[in-house]
N, C-alpha and C positions, 0 to 999 in steps of 0.2 A: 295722248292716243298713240298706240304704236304704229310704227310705219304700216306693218302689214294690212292692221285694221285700216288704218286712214289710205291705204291702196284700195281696199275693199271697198270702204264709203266712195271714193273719187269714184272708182270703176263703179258701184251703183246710179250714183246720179248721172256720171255722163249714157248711161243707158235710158236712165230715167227721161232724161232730156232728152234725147232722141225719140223717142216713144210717142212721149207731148207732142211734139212737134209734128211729128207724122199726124200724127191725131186731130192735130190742131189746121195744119193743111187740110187736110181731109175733110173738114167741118167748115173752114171757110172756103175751096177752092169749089168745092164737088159736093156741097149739102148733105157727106155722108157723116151718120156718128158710127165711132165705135163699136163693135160687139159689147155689150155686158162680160164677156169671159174676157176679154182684152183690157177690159178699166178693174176689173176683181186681181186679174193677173199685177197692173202697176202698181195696187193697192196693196197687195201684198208684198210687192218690192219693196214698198215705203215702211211699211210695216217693219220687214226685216230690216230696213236700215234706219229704224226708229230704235231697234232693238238693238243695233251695235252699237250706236251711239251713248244708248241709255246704260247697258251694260258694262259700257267702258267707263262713263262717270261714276256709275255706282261705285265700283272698283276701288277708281283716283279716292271720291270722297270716306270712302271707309279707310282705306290708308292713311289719310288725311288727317283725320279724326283718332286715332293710333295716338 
């Protein structure tokens, strides 16, 4: 993976993970759940970094295969 991208995933989940967390306080401290437009919003973060991931292997393995 190139640095840039592997900056990009780092910089995803450490958002990622702060998110949950918040969320996850919230849910145990204060009985509140999240908005629906807040868990659609993280789901699609993952999403997109399911997609930089996947797109960078595909990459490796078709060179690979070369």
């Amino acid at each position: 993976m190139s640095q840039t991208k592997r900056e990009q995933a780092i910089s995803h989940i450490r958002y990622l993970r702060q998110e949950l967390r918040e969320m996850h306080l919230g849910i145990k401290e204060d009985d509140l759940f999240p908005d629906p437009g807040e868990l659609r919003g993280l789901m699609a973060q993952l999403d997109a970094l399911l997609e930089l991931i996947e797109g960078n292997t595909k990459i490796q393995s078709n060179s690979e295969a070369a």
